[in-house]
Every structure is written in C-alpha cells, then in structure tokens.
DSSP file (Angstrom, degrees, kcal/mol; ACC not computed):
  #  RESIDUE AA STRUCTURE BP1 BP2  ACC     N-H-->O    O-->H-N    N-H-->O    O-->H-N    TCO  KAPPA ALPHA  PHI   PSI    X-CA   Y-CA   Z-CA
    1    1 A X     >        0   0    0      0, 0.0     4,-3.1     0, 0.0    25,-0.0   0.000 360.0 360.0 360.0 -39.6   32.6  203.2  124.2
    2    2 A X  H  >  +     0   0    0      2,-0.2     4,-0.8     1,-0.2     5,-0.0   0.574 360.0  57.9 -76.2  -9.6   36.1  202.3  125.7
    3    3 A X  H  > S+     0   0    0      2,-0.2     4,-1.6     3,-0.1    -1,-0.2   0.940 107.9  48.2 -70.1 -55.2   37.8  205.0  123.7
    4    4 A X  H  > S+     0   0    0      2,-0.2     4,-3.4     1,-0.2    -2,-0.2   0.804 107.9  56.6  -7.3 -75.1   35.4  207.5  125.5
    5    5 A X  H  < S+     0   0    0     -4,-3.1    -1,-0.2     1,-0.2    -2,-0.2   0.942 105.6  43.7 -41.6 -70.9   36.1  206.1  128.8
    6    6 A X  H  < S+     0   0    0     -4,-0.8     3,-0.4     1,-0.2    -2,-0.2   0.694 114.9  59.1 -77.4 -24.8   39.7  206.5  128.8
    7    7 A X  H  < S+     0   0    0     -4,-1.6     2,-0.5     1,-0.2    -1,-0.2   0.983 115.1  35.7 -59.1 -58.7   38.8  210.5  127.1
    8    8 A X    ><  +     0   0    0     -4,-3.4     3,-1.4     1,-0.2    -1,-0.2  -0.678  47.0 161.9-146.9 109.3   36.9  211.3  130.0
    9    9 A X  G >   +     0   0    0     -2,-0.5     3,-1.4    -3,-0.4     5,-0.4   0.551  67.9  84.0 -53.8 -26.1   37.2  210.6  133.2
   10   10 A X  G 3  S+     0   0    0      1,-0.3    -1,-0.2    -3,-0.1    -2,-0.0   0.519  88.3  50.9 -31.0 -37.1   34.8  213.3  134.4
   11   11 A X  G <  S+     0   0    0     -3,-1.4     2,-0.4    -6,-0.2    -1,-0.3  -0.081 107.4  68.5-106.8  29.0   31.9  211.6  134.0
   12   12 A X  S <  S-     0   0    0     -3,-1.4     2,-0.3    13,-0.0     3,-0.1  -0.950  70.1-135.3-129.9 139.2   33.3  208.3  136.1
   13   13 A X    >   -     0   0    0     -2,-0.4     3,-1.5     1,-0.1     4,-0.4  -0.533  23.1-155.8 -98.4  93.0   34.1  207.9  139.4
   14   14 A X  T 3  S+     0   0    0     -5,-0.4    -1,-0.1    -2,-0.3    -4,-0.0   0.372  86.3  38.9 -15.2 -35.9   37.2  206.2  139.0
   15   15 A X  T 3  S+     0   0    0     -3,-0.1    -1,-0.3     3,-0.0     3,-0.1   0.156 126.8  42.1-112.9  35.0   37.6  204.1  142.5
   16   16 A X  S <  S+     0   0    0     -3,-1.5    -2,-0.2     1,-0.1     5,-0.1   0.615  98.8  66.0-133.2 -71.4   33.8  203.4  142.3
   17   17 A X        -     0   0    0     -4,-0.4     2,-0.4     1,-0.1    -1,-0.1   0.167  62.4-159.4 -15.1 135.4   32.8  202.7  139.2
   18   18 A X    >>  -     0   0    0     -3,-0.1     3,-6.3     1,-0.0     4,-1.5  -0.994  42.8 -80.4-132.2 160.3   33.8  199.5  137.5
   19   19 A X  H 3> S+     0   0    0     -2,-0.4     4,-1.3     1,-0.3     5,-0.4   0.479 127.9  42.5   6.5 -78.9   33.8  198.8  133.4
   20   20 A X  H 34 S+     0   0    0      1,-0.3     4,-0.5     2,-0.3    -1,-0.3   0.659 108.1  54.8 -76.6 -33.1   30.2  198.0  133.2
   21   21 A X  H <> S+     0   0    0     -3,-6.3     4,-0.7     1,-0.2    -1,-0.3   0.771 115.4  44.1 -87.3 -18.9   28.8  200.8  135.5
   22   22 A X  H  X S+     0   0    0     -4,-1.5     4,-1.9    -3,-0.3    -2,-0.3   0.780 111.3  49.1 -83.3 -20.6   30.9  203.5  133.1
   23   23 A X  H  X S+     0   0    0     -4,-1.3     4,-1.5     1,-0.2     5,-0.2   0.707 115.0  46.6 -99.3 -11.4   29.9  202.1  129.6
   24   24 A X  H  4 S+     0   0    0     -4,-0.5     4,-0.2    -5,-0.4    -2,-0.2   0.606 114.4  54.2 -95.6  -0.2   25.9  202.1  131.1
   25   25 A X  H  X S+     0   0    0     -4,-0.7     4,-0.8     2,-0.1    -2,-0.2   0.878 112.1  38.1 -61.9 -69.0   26.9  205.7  132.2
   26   26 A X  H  X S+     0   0    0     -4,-1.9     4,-2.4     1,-0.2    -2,-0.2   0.772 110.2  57.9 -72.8 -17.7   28.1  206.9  128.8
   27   27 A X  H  X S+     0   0    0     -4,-1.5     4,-2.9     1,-0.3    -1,-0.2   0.865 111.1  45.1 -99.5 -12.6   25.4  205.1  126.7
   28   28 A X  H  > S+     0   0    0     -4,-0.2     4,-1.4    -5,-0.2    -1,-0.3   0.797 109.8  51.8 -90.3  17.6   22.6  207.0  128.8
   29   29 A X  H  X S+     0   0    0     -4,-0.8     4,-2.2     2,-0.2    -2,-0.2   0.911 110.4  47.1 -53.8 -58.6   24.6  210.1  128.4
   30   30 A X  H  X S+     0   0    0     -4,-2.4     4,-2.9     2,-0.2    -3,-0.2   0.816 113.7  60.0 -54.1 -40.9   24.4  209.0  124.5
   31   31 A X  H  X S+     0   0    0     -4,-2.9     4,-1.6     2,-0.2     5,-0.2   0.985 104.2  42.4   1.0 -96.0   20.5  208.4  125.4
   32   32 A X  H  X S+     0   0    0     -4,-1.4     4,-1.1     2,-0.3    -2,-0.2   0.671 109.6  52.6 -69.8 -28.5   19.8  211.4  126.3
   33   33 A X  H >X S+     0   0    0     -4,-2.2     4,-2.0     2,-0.2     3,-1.2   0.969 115.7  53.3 -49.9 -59.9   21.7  213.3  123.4
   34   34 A X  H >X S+     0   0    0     -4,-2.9     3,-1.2     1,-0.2     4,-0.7   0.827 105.4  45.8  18.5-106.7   19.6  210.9  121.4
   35   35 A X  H 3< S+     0   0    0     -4,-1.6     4,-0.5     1,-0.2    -1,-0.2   0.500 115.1  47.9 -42.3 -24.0   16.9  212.0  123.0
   36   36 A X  H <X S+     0   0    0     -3,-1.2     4,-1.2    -4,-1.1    -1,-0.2   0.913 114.4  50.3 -75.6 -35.5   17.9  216.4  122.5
   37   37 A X  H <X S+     0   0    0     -4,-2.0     4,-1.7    -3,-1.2    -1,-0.2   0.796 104.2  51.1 -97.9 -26.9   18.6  215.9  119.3
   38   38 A X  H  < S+     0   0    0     -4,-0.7     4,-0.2     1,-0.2    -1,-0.2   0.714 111.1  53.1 -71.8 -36.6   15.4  214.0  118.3
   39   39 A X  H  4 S+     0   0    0     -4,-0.5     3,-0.3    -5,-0.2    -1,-0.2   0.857 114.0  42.3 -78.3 -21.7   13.6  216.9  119.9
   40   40 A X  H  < S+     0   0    0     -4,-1.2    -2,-0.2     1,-0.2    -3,-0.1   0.961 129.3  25.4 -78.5 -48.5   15.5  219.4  117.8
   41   41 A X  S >< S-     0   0    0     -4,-1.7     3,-1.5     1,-0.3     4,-0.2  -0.033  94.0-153.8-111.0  43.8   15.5  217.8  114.6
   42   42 A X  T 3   -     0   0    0     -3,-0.3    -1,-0.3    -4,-0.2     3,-0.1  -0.197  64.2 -29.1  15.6 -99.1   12.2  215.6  115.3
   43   43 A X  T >> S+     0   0    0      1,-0.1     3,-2.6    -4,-0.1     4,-0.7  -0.143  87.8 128.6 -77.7  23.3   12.3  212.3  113.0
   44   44 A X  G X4  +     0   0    0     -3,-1.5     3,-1.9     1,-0.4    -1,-0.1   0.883  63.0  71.8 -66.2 -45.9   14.1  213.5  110.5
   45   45 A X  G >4 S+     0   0    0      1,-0.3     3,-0.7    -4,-0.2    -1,-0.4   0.606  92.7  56.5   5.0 -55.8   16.2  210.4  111.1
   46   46 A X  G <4 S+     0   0    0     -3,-2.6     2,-0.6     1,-0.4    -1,-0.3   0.759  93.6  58.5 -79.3 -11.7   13.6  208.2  109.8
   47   47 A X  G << S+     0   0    0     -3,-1.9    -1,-0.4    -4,-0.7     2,-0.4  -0.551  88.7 113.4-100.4  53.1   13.1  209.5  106.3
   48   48 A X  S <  S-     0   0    0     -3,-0.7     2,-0.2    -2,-0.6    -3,-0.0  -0.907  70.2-124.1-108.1 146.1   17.3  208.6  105.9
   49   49 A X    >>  -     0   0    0     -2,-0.4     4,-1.2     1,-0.1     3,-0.9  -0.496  33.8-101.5 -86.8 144.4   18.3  206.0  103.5
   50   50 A X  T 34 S+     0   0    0      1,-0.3     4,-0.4     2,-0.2    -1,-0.1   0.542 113.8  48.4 -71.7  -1.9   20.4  203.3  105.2
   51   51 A X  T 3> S+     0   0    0      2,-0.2     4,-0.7     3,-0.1     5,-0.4   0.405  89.5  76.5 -81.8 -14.9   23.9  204.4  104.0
   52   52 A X  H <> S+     0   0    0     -3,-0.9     4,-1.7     2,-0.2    -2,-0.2   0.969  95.5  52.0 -79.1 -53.7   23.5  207.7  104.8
   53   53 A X  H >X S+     0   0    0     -4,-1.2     3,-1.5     2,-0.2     4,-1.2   0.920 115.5  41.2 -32.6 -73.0   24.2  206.3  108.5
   54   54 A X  H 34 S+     0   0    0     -4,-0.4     4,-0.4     1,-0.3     3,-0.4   0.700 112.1  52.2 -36.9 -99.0   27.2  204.7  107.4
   55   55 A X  H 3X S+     0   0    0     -4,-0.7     4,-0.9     1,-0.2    -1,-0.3   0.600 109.1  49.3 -11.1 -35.9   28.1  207.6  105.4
   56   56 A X  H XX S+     0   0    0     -4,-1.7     4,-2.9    -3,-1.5     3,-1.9   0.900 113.0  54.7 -57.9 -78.7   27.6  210.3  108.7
   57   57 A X  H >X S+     0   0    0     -4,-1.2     3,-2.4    -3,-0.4     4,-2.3   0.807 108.0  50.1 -24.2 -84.6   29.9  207.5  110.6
   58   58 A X  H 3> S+     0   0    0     -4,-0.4     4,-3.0    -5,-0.3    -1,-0.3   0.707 110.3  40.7  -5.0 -70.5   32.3  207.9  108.0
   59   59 A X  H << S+     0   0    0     -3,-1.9    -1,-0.2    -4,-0.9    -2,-0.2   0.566 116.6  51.8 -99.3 -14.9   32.7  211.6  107.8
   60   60 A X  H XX S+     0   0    0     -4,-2.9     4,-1.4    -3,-2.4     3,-1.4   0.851 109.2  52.5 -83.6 -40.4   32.7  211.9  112.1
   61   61 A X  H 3X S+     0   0    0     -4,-2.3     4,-2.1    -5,-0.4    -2,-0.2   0.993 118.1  38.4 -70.8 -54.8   35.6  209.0  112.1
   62   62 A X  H 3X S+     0   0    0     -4,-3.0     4,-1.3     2,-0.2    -1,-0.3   0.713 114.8  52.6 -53.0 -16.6   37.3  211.7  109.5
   63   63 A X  H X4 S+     0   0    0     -3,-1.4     3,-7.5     2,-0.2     4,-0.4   0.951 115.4  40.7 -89.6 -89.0   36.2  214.7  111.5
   64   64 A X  H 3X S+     0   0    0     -4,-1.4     4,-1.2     1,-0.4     3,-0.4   0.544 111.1  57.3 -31.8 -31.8   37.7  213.1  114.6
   65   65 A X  H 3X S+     0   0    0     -4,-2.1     4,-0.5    -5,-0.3     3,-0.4   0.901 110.8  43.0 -80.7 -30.8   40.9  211.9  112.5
   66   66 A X  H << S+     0   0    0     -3,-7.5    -1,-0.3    -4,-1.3    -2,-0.2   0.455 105.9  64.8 -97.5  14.4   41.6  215.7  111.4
   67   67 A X  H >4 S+     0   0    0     -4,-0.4     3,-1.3    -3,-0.4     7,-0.3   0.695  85.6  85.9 -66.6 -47.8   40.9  216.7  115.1
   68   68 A X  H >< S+     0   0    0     -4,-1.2     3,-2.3    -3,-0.4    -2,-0.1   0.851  71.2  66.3  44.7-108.6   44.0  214.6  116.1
   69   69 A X  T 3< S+     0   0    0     -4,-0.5    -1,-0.3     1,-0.3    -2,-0.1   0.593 111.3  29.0 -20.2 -47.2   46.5  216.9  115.7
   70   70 A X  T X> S+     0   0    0     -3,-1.3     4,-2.0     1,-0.1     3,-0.8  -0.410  75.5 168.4-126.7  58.4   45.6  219.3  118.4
   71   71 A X  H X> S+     0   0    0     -3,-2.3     3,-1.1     1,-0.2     4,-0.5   0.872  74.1  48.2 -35.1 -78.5   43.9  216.7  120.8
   72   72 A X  H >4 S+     0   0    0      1,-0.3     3,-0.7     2,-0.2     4,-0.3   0.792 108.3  48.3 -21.1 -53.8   43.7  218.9  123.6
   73   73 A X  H <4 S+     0   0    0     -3,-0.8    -1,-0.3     1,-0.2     3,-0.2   0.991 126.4  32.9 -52.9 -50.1   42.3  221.8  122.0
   74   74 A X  H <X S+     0   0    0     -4,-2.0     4,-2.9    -3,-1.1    -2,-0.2  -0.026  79.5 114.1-105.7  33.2   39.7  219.4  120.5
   75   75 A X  H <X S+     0   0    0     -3,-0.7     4,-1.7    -4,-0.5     5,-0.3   0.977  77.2  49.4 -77.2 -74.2   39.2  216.8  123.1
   76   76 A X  H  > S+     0   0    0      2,-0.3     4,-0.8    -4,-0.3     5,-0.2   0.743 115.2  47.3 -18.0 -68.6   35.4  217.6  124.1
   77   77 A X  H >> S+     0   0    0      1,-0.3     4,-2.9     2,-0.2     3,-1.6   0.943 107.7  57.1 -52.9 -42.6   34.4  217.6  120.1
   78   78 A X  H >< S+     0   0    0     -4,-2.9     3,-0.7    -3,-0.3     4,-0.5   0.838 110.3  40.0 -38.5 -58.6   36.2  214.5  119.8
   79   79 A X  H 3< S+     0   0    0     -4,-1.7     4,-0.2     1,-0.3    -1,-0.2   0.294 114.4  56.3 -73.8  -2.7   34.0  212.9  122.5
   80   80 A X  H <X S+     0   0    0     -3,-1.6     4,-1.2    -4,-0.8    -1,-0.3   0.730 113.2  38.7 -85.6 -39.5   31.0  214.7  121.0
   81   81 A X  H <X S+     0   0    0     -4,-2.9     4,-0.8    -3,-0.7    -2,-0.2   0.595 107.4  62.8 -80.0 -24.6   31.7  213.2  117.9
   82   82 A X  H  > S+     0   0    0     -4,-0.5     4,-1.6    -5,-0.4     3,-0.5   0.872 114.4  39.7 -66.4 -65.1   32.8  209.7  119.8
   83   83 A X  H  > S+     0   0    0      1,-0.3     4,-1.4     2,-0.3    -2,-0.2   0.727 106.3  63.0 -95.8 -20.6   28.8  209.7  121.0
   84   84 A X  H  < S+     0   0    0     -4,-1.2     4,-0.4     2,-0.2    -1,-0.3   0.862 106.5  43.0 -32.4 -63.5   27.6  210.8  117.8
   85   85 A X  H  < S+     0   0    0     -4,-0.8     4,-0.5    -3,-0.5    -2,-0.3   0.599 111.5  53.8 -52.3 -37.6   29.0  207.6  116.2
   86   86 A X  H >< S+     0   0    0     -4,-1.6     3,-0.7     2,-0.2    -2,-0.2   0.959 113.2  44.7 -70.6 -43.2   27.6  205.5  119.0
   87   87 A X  T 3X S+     0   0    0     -4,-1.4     4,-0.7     1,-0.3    -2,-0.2   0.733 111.8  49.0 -80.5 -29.1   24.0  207.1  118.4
   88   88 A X  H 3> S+     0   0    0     -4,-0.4     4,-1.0     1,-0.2    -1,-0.3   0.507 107.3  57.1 -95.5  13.0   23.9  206.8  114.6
   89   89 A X  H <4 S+     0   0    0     -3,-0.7    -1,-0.2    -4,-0.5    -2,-0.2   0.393 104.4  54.8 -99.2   8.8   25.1  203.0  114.9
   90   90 A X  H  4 S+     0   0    0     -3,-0.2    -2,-0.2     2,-0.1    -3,-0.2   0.526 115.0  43.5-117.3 -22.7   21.8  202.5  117.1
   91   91 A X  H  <        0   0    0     -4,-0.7    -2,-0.2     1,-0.1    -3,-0.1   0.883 360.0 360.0 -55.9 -48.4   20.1  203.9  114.3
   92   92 A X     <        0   0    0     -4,-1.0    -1,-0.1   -40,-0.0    -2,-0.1   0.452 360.0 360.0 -87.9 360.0   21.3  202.4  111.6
C-alpha cells in the first residue's frame, strides 16, 4: 500500500490526509476494483486452486519489474498492477 501512496498522490490530499486516512483510501479504491472485476468475471475466483493466487502475484511483481525501465510511461499500469496484488492477497 505504501508503495502506491508515494506513486500517486492524486488520489490524496496531501496536507489533509494522514497515513491511515490514504491507506483506507486506496484499499476501497482496491474494493471497488474488486468489486468491477467480480462483476466482469463473476466467481471465477473461487473455482482457483490456492497457488494459482500466488502464482498471478508472481507474474504482476514480474510484470511490474519489466515496467521499470520506462516508469513514467508505465506509472498508471504499475499502480494497476500494485492493486491487483493487494486484491489477489485478499483472496488468497
């Protein structure tokens, strides 16, 4: 969550907000993407074997790692991919 924070300030307001009200910001942001994605791909989630979480995690932490290179360009996915990992570790 604290990487997140420091990505994007956007969703903060920096001389209002402290720590706690920004990480209960971003995880119902992460909620409610939750919640879109649940409506798009209905439970499909439950029928998953418990490594395949892990395994996902995995392959967003790589995603993110070869994203890197040209942060800028790829700052948004990163921090789509950042809440991605927060949502399948609330599965899993």
């Amino acid at each position: 969550g604290i990487t997140i924070l420091k990505l994007n300030n956007s969703l903060f307001d920096e001389e209002k907000d402290d720590i706690f009200d920004k990480l209960y910001k971003l995880y119902n942001k992460a909620q409610e993407i939750l919640f879109l994605k649940n409506n798009d791909y209905g439970n499909a989630w439950m029928e998953m074997r418990p490594l395949s979480y892990i395994e996902i995690i995995l392959m967003k932490i790589y995603r993110i790692k070869n994203m890197e290179s040209k942060y800028i360009e790829n700052k948004n996915n990163i921090i789509d991919n950042l809440i991605d990992i927060i949502n399948y570790s609330i599965l899993y």
